[in-house]
N, CA, C and O atoms as a GROMACS GRO file, in nm:
protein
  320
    1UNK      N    1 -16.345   2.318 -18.988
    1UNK     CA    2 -16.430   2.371 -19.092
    1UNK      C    3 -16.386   2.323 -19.231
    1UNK      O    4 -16.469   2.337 -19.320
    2UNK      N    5 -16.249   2.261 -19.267
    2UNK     CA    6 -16.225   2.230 -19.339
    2UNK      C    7 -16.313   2.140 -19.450
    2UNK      O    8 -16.324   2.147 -19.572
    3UNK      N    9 -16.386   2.027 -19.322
    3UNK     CA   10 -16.424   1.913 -19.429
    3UNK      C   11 -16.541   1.995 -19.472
    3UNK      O   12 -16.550   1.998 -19.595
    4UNK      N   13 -16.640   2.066 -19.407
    4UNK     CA   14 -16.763   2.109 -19.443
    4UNK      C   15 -16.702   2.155 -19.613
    4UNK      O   16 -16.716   2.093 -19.718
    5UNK      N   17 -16.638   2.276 -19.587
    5UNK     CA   18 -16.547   2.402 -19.673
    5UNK      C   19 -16.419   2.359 -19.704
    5UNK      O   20 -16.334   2.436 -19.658
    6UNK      N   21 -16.362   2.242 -19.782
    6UNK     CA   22 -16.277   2.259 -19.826
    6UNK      C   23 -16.137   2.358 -19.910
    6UNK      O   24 -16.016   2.340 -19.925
    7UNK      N   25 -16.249   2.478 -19.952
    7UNK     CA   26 -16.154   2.571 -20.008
    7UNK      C   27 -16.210   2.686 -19.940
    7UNK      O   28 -16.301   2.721 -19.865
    8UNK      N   29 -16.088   2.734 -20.022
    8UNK     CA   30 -16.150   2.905 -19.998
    8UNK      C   31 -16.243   2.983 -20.109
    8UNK      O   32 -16.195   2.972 -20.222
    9UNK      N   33 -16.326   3.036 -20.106
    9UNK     CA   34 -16.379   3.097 -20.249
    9UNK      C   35 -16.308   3.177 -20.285
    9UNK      O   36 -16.256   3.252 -20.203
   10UNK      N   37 -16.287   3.184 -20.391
   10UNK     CA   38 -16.253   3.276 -20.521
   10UNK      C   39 -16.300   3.395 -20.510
   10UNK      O   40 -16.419   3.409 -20.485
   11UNK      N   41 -16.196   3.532 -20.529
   11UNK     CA   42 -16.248   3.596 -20.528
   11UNK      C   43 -16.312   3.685 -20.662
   11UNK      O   44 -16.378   3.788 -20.681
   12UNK      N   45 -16.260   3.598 -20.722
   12UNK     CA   46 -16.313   3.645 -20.891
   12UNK      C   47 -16.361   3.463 -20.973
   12UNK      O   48 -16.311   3.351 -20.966
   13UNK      N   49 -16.480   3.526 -21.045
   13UNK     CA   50 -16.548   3.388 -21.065
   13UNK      C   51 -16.629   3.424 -21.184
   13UNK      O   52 -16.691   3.530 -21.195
   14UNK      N   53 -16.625   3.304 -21.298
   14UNK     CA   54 -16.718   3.358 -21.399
   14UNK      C   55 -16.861   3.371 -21.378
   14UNK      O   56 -16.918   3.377 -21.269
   15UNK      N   57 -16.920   3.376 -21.507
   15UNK     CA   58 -17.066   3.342 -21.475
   15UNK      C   59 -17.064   3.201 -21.449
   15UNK      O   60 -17.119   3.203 -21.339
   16UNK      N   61 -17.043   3.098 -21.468
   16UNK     CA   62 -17.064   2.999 -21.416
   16UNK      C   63 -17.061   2.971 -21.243
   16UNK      O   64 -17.152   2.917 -21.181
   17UNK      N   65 -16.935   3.022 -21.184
   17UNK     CA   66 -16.888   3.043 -21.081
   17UNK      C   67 -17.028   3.131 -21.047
   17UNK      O   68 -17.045   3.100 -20.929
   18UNK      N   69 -17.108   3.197 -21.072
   18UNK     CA   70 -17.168   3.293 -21.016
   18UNK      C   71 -17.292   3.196 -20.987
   18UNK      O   72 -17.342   3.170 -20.878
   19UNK      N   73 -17.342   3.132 -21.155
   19UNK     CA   74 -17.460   3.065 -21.094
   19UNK      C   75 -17.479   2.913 -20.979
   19UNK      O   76 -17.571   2.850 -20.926
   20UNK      N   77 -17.305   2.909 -20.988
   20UNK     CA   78 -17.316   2.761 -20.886
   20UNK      C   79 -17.312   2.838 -20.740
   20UNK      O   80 -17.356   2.764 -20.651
   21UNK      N   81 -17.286   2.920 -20.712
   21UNK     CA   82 -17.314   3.048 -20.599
   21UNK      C   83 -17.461   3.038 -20.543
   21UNK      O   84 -17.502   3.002 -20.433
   22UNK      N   85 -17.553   3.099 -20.702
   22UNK     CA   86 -17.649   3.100 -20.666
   22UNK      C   87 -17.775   3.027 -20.638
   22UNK      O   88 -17.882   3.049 -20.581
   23UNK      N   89 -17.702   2.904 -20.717
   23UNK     CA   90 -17.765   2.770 -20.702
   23UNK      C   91 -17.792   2.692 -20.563
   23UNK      O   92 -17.890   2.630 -20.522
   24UNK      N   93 -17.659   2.720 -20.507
   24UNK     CA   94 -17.590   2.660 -20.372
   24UNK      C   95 -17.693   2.734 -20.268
   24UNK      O   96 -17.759   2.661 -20.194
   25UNK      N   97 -17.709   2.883 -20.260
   25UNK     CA   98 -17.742   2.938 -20.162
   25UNK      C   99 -17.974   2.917 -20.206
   25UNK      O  100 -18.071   2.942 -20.134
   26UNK      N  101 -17.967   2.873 -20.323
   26UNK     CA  102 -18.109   2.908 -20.328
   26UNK      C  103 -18.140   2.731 -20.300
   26UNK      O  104 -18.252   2.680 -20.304
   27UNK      N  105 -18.073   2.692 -20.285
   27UNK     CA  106 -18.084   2.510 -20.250
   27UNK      C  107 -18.064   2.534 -20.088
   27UNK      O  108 -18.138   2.491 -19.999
   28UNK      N  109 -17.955   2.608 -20.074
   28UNK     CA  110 -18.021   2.619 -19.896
   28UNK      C  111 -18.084   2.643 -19.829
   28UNK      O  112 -18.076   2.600 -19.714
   29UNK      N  113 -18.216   2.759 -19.887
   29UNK     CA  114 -18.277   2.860 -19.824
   29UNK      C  115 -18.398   2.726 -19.897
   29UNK      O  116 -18.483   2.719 -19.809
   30UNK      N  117 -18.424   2.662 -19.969
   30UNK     CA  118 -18.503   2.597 -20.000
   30UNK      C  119 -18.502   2.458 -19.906
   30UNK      O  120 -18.607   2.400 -19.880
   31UNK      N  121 -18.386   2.415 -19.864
   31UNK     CA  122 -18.358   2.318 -19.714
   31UNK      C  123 -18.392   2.398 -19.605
   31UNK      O  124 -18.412   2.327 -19.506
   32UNK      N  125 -18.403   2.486 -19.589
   32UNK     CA  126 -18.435   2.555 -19.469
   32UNK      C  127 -18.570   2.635 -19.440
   32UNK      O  128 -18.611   2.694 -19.340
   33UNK      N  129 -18.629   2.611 -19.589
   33UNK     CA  130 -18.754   2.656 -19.602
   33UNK      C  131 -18.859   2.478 -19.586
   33UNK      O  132 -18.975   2.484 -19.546
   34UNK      N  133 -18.824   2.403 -19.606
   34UNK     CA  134 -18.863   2.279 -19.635
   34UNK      C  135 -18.863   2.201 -19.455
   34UNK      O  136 -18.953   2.129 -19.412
   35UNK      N  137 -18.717   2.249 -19.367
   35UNK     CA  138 -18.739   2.212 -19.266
   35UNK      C  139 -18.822   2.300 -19.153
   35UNK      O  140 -18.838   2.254 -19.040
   36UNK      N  141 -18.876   2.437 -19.192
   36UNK     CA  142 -18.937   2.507 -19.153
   36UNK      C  143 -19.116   2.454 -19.132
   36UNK      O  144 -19.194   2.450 -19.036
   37UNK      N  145 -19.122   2.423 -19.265
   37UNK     CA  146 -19.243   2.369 -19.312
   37UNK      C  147 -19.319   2.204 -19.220
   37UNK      O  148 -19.435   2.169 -19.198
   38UNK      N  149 -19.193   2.145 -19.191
   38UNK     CA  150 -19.184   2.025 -19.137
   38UNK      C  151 -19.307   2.036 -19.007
   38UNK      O  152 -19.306   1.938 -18.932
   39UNK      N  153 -19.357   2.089 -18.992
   39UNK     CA  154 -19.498   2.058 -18.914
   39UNK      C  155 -19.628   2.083 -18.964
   39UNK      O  156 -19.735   2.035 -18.929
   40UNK      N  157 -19.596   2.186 -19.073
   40UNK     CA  158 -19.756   2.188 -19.148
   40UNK      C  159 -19.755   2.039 -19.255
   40UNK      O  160 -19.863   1.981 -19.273
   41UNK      N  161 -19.663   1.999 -19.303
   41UNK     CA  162 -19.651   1.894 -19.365
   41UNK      C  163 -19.679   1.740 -19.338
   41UNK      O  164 -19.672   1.646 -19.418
   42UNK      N  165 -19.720   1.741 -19.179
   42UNK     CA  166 -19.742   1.647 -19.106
   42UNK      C  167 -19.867   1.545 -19.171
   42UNK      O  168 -19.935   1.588 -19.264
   43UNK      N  169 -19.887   1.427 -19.121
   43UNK     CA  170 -20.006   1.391 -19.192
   43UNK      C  171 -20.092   1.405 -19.081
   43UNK      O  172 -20.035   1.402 -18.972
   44UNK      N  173 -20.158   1.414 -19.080
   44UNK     CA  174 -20.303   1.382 -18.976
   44UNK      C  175 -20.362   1.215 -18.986
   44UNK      O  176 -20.371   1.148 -19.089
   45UNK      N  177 -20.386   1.186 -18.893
   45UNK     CA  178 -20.462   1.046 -18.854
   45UNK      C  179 -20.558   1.123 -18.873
   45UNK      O  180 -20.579   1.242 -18.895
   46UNK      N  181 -20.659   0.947 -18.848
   46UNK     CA  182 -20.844   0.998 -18.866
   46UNK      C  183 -20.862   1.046 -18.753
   46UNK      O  184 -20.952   1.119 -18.794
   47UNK      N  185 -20.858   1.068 -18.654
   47UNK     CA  186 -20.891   1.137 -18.571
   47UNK      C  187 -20.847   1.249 -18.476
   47UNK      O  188 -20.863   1.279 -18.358
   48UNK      N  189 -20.744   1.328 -18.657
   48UNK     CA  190 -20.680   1.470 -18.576
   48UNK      C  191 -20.599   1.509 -18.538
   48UNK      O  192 -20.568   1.623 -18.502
   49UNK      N  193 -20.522   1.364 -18.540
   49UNK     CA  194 -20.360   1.365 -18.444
   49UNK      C  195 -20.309   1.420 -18.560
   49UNK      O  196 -20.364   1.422 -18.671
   50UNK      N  197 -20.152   1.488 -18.515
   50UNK     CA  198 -20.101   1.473 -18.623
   50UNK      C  199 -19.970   1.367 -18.606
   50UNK      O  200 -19.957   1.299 -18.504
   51UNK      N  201 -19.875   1.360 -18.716
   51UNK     CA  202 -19.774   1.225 -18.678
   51UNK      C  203 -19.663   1.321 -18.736
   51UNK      O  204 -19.658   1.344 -18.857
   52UNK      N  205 -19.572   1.379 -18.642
   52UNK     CA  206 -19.473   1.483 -18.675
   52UNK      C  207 -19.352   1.349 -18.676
   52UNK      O  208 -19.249   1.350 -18.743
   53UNK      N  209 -19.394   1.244 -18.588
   53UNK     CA  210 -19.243   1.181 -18.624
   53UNK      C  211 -19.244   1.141 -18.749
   53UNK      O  212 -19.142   1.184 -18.801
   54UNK      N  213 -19.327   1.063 -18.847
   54UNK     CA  214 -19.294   1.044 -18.997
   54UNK      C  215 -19.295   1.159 -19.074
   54UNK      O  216 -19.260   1.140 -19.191
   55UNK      N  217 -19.331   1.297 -19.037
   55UNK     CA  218 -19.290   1.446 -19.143
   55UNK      C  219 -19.133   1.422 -19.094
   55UNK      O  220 -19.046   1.426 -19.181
   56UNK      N  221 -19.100   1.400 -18.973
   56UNK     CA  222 -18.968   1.420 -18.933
   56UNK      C  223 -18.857   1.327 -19.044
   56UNK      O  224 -18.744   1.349 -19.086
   57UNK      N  225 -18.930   1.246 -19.057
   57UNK     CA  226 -18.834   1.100 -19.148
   57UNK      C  227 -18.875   1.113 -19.238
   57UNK      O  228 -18.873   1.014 -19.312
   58UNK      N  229 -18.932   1.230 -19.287
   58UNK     CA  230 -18.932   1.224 -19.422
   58UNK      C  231 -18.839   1.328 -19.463
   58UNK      O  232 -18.728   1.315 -19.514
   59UNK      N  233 -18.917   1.453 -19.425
   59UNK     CA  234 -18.818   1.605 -19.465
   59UNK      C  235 -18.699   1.606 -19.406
   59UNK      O  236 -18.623   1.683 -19.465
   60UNK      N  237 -18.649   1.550 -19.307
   60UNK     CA  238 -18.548   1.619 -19.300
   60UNK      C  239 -18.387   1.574 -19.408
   60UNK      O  240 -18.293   1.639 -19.455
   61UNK      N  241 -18.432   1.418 -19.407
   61UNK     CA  242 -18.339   1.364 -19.506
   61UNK      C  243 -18.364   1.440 -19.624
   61UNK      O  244 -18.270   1.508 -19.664
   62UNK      N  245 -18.456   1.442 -19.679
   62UNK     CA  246 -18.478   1.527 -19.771
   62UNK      C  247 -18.422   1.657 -19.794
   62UNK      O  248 -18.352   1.686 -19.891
   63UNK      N  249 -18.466   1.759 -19.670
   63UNK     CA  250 -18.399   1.856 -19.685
   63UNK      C  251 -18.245   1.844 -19.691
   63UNK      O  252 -18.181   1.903 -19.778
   64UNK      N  253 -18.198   1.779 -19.614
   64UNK     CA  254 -18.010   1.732 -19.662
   64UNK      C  255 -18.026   1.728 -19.771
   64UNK      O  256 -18.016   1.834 -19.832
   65UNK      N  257 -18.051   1.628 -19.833
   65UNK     CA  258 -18.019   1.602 -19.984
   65UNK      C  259 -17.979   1.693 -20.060
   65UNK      O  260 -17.875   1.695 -20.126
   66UNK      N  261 -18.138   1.846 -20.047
   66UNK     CA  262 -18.102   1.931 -20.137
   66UNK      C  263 -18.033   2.044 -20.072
   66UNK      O  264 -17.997   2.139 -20.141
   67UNK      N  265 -18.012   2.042 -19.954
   67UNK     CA  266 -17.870   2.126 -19.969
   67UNK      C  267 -17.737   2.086 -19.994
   67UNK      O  268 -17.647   2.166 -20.014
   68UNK      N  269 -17.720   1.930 -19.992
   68UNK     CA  270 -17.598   1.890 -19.989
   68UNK      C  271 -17.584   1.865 -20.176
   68UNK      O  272 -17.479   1.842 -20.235
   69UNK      N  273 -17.763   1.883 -20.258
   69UNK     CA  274 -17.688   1.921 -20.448
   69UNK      C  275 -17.664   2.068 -20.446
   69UNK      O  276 -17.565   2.100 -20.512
   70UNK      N  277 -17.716   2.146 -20.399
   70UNK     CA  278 -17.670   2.270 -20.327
   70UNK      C  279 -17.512   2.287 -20.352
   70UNK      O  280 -17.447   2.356 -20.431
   71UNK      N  281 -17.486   2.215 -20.276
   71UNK     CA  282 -17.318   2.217 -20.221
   71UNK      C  283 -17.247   2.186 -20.362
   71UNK      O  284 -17.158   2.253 -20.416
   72UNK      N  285 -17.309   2.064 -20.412
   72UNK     CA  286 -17.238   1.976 -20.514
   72UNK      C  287 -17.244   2.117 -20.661
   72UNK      O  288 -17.149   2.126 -20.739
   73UNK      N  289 -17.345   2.191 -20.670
   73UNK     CA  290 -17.308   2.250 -20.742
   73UNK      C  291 -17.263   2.352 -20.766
   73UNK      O  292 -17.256   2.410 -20.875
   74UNK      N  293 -17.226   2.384 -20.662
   74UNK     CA  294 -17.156   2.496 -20.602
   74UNK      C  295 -17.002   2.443 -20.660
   74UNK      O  296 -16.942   2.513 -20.742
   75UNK      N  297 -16.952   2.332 -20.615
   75UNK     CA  298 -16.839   2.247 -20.597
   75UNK      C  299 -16.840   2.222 -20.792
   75UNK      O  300 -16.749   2.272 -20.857
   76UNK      N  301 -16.920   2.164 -20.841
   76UNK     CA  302 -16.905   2.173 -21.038
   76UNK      C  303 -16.898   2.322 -21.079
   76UNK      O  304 -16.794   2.358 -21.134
   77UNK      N  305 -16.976   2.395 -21.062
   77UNK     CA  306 -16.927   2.531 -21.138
   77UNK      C  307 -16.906   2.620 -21.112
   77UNK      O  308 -16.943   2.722 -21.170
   78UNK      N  309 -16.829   2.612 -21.003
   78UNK     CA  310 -16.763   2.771 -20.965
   78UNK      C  311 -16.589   2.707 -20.900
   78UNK      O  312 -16.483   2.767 -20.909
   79UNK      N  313 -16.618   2.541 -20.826
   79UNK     CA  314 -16.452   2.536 -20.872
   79UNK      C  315 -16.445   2.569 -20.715
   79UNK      O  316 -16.336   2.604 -20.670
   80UNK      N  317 -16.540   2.562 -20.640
   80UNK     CA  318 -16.526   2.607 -20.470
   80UNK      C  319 -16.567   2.482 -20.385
   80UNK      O  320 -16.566   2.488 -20.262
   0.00000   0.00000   0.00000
């Protein structure tokens, strides 16, 4: 678990520390709301299909991304 979580959190943290907290966790729930979504997001062909493998190659890298600035700012202002 280390590499995921390098430290331990703090158990006392400024406001800064607070909003890279809240930043982190509202960037996850927004990756996890985004890979949720990953089938209404699909495109449709002309005739109805839909094509879940290119929603797939699209969102999901995507969704990484923003949990992993998530992470990153978690990691700038709170020091975790």
């Amino acid at each position: 678990m280390n590499f995921f979580w390098p430290m331990r959190p703090r158990p006392e943290v400024g406001a800064m520390g607070r909003a890279g907290r809240v930043l982190h966790w509202t960037c996850l729930a927004a990756a996890a709301l985004l890979l949720l979504m990953t089938p209404a997001l699909a495109p449709s062909t002309a005739d109805g299909v839909r094509d879940y493998g290119s929603a797939i190659a699209i969102v999901v890298p995507f969704a990484l991304v923003v949990a992993l600035a998530g992470r990153g700012l978690r990691y700038i202002l709170a020091g975790e």
